[in-house]
C-alpha positions as CSV (number, residue, x, y, z in Angstrom):
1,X,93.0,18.3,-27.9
2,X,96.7,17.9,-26.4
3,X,95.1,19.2,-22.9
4,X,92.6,17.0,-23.1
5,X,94.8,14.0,-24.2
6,X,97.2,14.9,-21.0
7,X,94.5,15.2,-18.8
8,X,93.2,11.1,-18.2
9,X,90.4,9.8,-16.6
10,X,90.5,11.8,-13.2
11,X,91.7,15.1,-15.0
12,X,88.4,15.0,-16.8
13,X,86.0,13.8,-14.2
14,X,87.2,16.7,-11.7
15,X,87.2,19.4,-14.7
16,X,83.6,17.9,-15.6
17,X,82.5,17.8,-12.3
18,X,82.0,21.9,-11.7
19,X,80.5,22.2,-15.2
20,X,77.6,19.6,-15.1
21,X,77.3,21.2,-11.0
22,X,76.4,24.7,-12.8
23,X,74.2,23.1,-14.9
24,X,72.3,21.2,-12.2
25,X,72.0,24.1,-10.3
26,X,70.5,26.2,-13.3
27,X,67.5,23.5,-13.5
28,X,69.0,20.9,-16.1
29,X,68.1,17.0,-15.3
30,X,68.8,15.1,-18.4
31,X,72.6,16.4,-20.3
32,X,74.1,15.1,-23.4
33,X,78.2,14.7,-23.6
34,X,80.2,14.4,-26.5
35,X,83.5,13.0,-27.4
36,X,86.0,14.9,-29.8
37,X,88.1,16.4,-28.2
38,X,90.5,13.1,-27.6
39,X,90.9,12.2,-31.8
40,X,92.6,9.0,-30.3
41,X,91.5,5.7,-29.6
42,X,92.8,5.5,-25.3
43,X,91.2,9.4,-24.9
44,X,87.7,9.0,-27.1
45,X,87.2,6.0,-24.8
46,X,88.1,7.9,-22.1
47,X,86.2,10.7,-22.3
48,X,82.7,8.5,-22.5
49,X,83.4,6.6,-19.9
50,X,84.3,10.0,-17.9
51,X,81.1,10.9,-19.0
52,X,79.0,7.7,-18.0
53,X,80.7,7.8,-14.0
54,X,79.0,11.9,-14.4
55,X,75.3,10.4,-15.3
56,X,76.5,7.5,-12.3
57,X,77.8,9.7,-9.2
58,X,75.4,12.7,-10.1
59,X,71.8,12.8,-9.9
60,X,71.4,14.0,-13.7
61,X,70.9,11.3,-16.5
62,X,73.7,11.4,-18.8
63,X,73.5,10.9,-22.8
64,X,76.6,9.9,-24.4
65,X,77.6,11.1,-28.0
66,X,80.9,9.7,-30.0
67,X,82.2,12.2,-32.0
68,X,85.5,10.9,-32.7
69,X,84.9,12.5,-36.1
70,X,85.0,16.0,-35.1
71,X,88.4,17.1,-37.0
72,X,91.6,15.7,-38.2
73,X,94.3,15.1,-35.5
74,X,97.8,16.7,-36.5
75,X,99.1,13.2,-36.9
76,X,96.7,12.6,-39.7
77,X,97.1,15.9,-41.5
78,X,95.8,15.9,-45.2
79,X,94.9,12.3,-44.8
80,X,91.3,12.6,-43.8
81,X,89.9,9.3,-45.1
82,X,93.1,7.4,-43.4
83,X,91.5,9.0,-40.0
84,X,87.8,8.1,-41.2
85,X,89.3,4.3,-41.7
86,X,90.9,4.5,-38.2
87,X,87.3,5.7,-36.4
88,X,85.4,3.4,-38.7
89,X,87.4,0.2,-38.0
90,X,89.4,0.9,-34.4
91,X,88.0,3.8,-31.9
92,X,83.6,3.0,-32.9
93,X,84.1,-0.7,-32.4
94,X,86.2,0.0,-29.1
95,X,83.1,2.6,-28.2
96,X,80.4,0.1,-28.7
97,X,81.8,-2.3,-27.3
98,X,81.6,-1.4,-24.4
99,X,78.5,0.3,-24.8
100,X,79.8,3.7,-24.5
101,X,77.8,5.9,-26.9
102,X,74.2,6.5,-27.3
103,X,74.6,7.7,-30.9
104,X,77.2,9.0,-33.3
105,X,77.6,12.5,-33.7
106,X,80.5,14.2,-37.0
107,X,81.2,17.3,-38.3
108,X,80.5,18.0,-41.8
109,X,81.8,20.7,-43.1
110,X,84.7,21.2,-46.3
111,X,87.2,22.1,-43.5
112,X,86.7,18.9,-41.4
113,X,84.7,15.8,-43.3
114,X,82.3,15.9,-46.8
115,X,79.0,14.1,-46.8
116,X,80.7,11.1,-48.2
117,X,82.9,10.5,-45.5
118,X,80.2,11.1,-42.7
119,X,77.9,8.9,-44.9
120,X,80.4,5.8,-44.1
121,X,80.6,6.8,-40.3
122,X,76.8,6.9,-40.7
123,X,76.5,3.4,-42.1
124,X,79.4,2.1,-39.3
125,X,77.1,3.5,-36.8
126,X,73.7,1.2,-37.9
127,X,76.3,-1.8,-38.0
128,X,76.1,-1.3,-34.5
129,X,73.2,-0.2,-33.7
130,X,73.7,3.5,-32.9
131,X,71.1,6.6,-33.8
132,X,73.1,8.9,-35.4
133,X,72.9,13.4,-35.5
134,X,75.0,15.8,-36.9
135,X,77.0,19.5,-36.8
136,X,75.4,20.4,-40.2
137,X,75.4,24.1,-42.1
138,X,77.2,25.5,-39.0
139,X,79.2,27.4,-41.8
140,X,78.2,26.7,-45.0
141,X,75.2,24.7,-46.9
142,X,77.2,21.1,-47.1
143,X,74.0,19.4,-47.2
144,X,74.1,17.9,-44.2
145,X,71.1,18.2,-43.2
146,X,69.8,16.6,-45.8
147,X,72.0,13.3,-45.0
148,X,71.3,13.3,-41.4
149,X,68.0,13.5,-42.7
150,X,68.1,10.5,-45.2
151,X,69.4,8.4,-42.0
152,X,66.6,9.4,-39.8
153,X,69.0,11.0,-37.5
154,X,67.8,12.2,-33.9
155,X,68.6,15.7,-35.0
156,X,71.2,18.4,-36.8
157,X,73.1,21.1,-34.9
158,X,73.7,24.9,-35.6
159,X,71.8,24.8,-39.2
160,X,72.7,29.1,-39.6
161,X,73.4,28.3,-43.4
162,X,70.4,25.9,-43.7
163,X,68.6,25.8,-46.7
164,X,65.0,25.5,-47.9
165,X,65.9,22.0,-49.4
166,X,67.4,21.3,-46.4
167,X,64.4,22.7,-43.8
168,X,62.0,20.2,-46.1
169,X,64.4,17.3,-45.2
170,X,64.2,17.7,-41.6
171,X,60.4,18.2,-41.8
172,X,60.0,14.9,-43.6
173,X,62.5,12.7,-41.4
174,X,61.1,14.0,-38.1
175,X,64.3,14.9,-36.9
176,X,65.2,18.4,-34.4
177,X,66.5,20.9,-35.5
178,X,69.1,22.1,-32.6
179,X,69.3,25.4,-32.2
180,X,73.2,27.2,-30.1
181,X,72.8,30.8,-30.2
182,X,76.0,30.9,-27.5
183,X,77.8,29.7,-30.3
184,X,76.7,32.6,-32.2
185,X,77.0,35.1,-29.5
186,X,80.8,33.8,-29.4
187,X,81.8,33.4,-32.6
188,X,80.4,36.9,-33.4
189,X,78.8,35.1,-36.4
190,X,75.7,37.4,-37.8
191,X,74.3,34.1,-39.6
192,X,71.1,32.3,-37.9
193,X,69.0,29.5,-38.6
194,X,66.0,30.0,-40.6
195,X,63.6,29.9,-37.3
196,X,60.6,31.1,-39.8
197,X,60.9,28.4,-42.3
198,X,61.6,25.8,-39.6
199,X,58.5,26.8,-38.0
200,X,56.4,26.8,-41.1
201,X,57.9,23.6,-41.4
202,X,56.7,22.1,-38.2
203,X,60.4,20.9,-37.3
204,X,60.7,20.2,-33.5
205,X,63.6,22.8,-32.3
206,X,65.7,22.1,-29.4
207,X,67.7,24.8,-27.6
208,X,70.7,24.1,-26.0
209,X,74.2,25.4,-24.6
210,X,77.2,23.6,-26.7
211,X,79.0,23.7,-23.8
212,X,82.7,23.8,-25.0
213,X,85.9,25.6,-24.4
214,X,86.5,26.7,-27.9
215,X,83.1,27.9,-29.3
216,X,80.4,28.4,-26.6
217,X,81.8,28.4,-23.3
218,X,78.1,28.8,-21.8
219,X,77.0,26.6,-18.7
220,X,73.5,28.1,-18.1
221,X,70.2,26.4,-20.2
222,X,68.0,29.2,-19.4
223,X,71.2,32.3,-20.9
224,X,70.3,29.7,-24.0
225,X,67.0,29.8,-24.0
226,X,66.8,34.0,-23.6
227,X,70.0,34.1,-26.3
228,X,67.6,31.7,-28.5
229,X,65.1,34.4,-28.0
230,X,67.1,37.5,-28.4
231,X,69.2,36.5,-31.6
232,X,67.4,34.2,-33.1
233,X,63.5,35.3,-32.6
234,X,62.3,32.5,-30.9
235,X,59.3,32.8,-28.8
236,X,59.3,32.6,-24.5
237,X,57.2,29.2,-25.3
238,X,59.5,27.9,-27.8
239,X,62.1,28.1,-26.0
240,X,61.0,26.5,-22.8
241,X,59.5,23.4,-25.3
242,X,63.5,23.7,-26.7
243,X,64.9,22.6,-23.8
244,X,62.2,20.4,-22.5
245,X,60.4,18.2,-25.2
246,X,62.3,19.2,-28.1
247,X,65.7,18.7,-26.6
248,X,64.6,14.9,-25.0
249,X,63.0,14.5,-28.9
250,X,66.9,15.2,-30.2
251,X,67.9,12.5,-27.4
252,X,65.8,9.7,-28.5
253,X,64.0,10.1,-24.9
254,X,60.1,9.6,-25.4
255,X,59.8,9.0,-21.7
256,X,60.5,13.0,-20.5
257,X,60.4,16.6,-21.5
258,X,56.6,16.9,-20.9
259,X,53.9,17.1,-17.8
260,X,52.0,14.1,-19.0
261,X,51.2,11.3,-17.1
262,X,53.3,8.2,-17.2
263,X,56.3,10.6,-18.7
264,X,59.0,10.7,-16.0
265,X,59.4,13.1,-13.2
266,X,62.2,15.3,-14.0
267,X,60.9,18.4,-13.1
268,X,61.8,22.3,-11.6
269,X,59.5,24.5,-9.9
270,X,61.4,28.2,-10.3
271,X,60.4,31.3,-9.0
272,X,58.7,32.6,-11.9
273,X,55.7,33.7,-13.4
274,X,56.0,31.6,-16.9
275,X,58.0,30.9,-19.6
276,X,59.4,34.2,-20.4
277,X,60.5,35.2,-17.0
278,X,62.6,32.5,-17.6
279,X,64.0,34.4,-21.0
280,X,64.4,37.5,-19.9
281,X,67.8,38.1,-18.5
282,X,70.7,35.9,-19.2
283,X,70.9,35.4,-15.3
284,X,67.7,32.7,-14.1
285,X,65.3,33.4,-11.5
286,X,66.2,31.3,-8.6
287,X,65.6,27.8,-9.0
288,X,63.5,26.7,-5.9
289,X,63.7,22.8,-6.6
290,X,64.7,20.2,-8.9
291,X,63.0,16.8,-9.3
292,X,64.9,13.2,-10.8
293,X,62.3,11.0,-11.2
294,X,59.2,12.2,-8.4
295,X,62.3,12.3,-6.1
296,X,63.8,16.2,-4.6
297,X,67.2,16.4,-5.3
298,X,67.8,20.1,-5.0
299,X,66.0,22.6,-2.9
């Protein structure tokens, strides 16, 4: 947070920059980027905007997330709704006002904010018109899930302590289950997501990196897709539809993630034979071309 805070607007874009280039070169078109890591109102505002000059300069679309409710800064220690007040009334306003965010994203867990609190970021958000998702069950069963769920959220994140309440809550809203097995690799954390009953279930699962410095410092889609695999007992084919139709499902994107026609044409042709060359080894076989809409952008 102080690092990212110090950095300003060109700090970020050139320590963005390499990041989003590794995960062009790995095959990825369409990217989501959070907030969070800012707490404030001048750096949560920064950061977006950071991220919409990425999706401008870059031939990648860009999704932007606010998650100003990610944790408590230092300079609101022990006064957690006093910071909720401040996000509600000062830093979301700020955001969607200048159409910064795409959706609203917290963290709900006892050590950062209860299901009340994120319910009134959640009801902030439809004020102004923003889909919301949430970190939910990433370390304990805070029903979460369930809420995002009762919101018709795009989707809930990490889900290793999801419950069977909570797996019928997603099946019912529709919403995608998003699935970080580098989180799990780096956190050493045996816990995973109930794949099975998520399955049974028939609720969409998206893969994808959680690209961040303190919990899943993993630039590569396809390492995600063959850890999704490997620890959590996913399929080849599930995890190439988790980062293609599932993951533009947890985006709000029905126009991509699928070879259909009249679905845009963001596309990669790799040197493979299928879906679980792509899962085997935590290194990709070499990319021979990426496509932004019908056009070649990388060969």
């Amino acid at each position: 947070m102080r690092a990212t805070r110090a950095a300003g607007f060109e700090g970020l874009l050139a320590a963005s920059r390499p990041r989003l280039a590794a995960l062009l070169a790995d095959g990825v078109t369409t990217v989501e980027v959070k907030s969070g890591y800012g707490l404030d109102l001048e750096t949560e505002v920064s950061m977006l905007r950071v991220a919409r000059a990425l999706g401008e300069r870059l031939p990648v679309t860009v999704r932007t997330t606010f998650l100003g409710a990610h944790a408590v800064p230092p300079e609101f220690a022990g006064r957690g709704d006093a910071y909720l007040d401040f996000v509600v009334e000062r830093v979301l306003p700020a955001v969607a006002g200048e159409g910064l965010a795409d959706a609203v994203d917290a963290y709900c867990e006892p050590h950062a904010f209860t299901p009340a609190q994120v319910a009134r970021l959640f009801d902030a958000a439809a004020r102004h018109g923003l889909p919301v998702k949430l970190h939910a069950e990433q370390r304990s069963d805070s029903g979460g899930a369930a809420l995002v769920a009762s919101r018709r959220g795009l989707s809930a994140d990490h889900l290793e302590h999801l419950s069977p309440a909570g797996v019928a809550a997603l099946a019912a809203a529709g919403a995608v289950a998003v699935l970080l097995p580098g989180a799990s690799l780096t956190l050493r954390d045996p816990a995973r997501p109930p794949v099975a009953a998520l399955r049974a279930a028939g609720v969409p699962m998206a893969v994808a990196t959680d690209c961040n410095p303190g919990t899943s410092p993993l630039t590569s889609l396809t390492a995600a897709m063959s850890l999704a695999c490997t620890l959590y007992g996913l399929t080849p084919a599930e995890a190439l539809a988790g980062a293609t139709r599932a993951g533009a499902r947890a985006l709000g994107l029905a126009d991509r993630g699928q070879l259909t026609v009249g679905r845009r044409a963001d596309l990669c042709l790799w040197r493979a034979e299928g879906a679980a060359d792509l899962c085997q080894g935590l290194g990709a076989p070499p990319l021979a071309a990426r496509l932004v809409e019908g056009r070649l952008v990388h060969a």
